[in-house]
N, C-alpha and C positions, 0 to 999 in steps of 0.2 A: 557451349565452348567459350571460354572467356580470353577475349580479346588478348592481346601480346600490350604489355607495359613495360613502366621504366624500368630497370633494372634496381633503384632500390626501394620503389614500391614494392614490385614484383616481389623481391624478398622480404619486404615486410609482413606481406600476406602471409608467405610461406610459414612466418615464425609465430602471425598472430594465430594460425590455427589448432584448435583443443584438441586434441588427441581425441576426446569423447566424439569425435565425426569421422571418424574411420569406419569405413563401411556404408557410412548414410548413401552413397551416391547407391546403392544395387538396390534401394527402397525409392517408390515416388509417394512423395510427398505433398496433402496440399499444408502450405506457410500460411501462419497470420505472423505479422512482427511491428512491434513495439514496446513502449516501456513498461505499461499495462498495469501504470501506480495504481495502488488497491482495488485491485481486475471486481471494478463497481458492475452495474447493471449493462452500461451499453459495454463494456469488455465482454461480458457475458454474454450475451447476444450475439457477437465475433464469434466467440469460442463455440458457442453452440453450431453457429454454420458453419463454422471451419470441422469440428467432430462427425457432423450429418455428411459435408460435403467430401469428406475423406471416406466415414463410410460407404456410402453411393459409387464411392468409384474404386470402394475394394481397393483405397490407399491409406495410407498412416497420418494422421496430423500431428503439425510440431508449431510449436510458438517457439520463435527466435523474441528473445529480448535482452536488455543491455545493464549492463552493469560496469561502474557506477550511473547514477545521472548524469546525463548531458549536460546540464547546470551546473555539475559540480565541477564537472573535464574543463569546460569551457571559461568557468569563472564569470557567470553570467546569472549574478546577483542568489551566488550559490549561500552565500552567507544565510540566508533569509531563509535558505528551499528547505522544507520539511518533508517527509515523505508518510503515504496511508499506509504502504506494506514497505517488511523488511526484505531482503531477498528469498530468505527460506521459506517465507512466508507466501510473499506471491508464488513463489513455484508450487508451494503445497498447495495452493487454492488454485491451479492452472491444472493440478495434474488431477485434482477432485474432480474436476468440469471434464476428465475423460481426455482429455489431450493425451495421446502415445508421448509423445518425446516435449522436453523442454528442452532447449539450447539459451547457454549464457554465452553472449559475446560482451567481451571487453570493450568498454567502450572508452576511447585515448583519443587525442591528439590526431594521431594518422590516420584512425576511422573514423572520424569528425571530415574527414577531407574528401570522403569517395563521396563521388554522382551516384546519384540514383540508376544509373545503368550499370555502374560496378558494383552496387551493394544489388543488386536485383541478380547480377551474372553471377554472384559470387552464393546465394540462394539455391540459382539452380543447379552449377560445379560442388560446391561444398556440400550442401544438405539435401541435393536431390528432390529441389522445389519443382513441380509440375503445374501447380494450380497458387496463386495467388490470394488472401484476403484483403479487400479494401476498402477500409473505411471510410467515410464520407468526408471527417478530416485529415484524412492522412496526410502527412509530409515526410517526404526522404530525403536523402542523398542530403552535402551540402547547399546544392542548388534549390534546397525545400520545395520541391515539388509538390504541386498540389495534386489530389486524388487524382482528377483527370489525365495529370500529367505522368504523373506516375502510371494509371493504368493501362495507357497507352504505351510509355518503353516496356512494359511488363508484353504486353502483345506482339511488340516488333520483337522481343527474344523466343518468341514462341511458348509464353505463359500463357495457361489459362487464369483469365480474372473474377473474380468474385467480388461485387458490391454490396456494402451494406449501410441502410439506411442508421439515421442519427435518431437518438433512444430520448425521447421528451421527458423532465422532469416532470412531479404533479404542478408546477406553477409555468409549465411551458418552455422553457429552455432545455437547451442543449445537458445532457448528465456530462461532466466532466470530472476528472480530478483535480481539477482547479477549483470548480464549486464547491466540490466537496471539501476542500481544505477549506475555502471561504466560512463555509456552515460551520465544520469543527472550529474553527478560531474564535466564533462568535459564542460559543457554545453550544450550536443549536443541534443537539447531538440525531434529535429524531430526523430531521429533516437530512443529515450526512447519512444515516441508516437506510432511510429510504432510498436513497441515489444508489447508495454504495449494495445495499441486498442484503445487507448485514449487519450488525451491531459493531463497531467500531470499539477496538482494543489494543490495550498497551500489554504487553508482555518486558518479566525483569525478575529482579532479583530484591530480597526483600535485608536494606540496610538498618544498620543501627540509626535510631533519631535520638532527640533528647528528651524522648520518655515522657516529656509533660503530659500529653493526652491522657496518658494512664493515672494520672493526678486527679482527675476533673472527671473518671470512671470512662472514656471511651480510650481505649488506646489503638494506637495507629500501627499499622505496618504500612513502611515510608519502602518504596520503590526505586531503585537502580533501572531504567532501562537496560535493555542487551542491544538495540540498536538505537545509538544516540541520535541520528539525523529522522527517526520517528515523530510527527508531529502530534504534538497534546494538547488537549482540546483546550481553549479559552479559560482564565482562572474562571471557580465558583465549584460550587458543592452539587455534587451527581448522585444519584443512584447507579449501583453498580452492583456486576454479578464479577463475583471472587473466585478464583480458581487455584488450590495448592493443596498441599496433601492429596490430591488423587481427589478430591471434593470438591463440589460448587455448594456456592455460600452465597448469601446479598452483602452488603453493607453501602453503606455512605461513602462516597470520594471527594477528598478538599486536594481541589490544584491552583496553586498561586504564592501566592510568597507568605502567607500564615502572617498578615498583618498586627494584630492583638500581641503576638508574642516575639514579632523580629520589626527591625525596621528596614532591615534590607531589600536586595529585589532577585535572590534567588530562589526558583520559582522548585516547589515539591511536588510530590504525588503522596501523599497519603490518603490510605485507605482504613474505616473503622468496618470491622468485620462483626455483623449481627451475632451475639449470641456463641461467642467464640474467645477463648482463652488460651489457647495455644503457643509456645514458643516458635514463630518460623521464621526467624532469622537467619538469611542466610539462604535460605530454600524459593523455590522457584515461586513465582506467582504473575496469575494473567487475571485483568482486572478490563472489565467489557462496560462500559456507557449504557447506561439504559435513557434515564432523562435530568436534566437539570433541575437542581429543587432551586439553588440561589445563587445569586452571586458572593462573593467574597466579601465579608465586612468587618471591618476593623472597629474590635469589642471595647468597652469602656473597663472592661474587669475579666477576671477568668469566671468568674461566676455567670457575666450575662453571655461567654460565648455557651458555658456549660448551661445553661437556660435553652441556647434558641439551640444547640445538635440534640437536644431532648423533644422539643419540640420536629426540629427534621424528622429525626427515628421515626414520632406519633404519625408525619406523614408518611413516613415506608406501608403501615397497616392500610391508610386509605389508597395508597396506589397500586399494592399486589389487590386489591379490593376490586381497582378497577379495572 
């Protein structure tokens, strides 16, 4: 039962909610909720308990999460924030992990403001929450409640709780999405793989460039994201697996500002596609990190960049190798 409020909160609620939760109240459900940027290892570990623990009790599980970031609502050095998934994105990788239901809340200004006993009341009225997940760092409400705190008002409404322990990197730390941007930024794309469970990828749309590549016999298809606030990995030259036409392909990836032939600091995504001549401009393409061969170097000539991506390439044979 959710408490009696002010009259224009109360109606703010009223206006914030999705039509897509009609009906949830005649289902129980057990909740995990959070933002669940690039739903990495320890996300997955949640979601696995949250699917068993909904099984076992012959209820439905749902992830409540928010959209936009909180960083962005807030203005809280949103400038900077890049994100691992875009939203179709994480929800396709939430609903893979066997999750029933995904719910997106809006996340504004006026839901920035509810306590933790209002976003918890509004769980079990709205969506028909029965069982709680709580993770080791959780924070709610504006009052940022910590796990404990939180799992204790979850108890005084008559939730059941569920804890779940913090997921260790291979070098001993906590898995976060914060690491894992740390690692992408630096380049370090194996070590974001491992955290994340996945190979980390940009997905976009494939623009016109100024063709030089194809001068110097490698040509690029230069990449448009579809979601701009997607972070890309650290500039330097990747190995990469391609995806368009309905096919997967390898090639090479240079992201950085193509020093040698601009002097600017706009930074690209070009990718040279192994073994491949095809016009796909314009058409989709998703391009996954496998490892970094170098960083970005600014060439004395086109000839000596066209020297060392001949040399890169001869490394692709020794690395499918090993």
């Amino acid at each position: 039962q959710i408490r009696s409020l002010s009259g224009s909160r109360q109606n703010l609620r009223k206006e914030r909610r999705p039509p897509s939760q009609t009906g949830l109240r005649a289902c129980k459900m057990v909740v995990a909720t959070g933002f669940f940027d690039g739903v990495h290892v320890g996300h997955r570990l949640v979601i696995q308990q949250l699917v068993e623990a909904a099984a076992v009790r012959g209820d439905e599980s749902m992830v409540v999460t928010f959209w936009p970031h909180p960083r962005n609502v807030l203005q809280q050095e949103a400038r900077s924030l890049r994100l691992l998934t875009s939203l179709s994105e994480k929800k396709a990788m939430l609903e893979s992990l066997g999750v029933n239901r995904v719910e997106i809340m809006p996340f504004t200004k006026d839901f920035s403001t509810m306590t933790t006993r209002e976003y918890l009341e509004r769980l079990a009225a709205d969506y028909g929450a029965k069982a709680v997940l709580i993770g080791y760092d959780n924070r709610m409400g504006c009052d940022a409640d910590g796990a404990d705190q939180v799992a204790q008002t979850a108890l005084d409404l008559g939730l059941e709780v569920i804890r779940t322990q913090m997921v260790p990197s291979e070098q001993g730390y906590a898995v976060s999405s914060t690491k894992i941007r740390e690692r992408l930024e630096a380049g370090d794309v194996r070590a974001a793989s491992a955290m994340l469970g996945y190979d980390y990828s940009l997905h976009g749309v494939v623009v016109a460039g100024n063709r030089l590549g194809r001068t110097i016999g490698f040509p690029t298809a230069n990449m448009q994201m579809y979601e701009p606030l997607k972070l890309v990995p650290g500039n330097g030259v990747y190995f990469v697996k391609v995806e368009t036409l309905g096919r997967e392909l390898y090639g090479m990836c240079n992201v950085g500002c193509r020093p040698t032939v601009s002097s600017g600091n706009h930074r690209t995504i070009e990718t040279h596609i192994f073994d491949f001549d095809e016009d796909i401009y314009g058409l989709d393409i998703k391009v996954t990190f496998m490892e970094k061969i170098r960083d970005e170097v600014k060439f004395e000539s086109l000839d000596a960049l066209r020297s060392q991506l001949e040399k890169d390439k001869e490394l692709w044979k020794l690395y499918r190798i090993k």
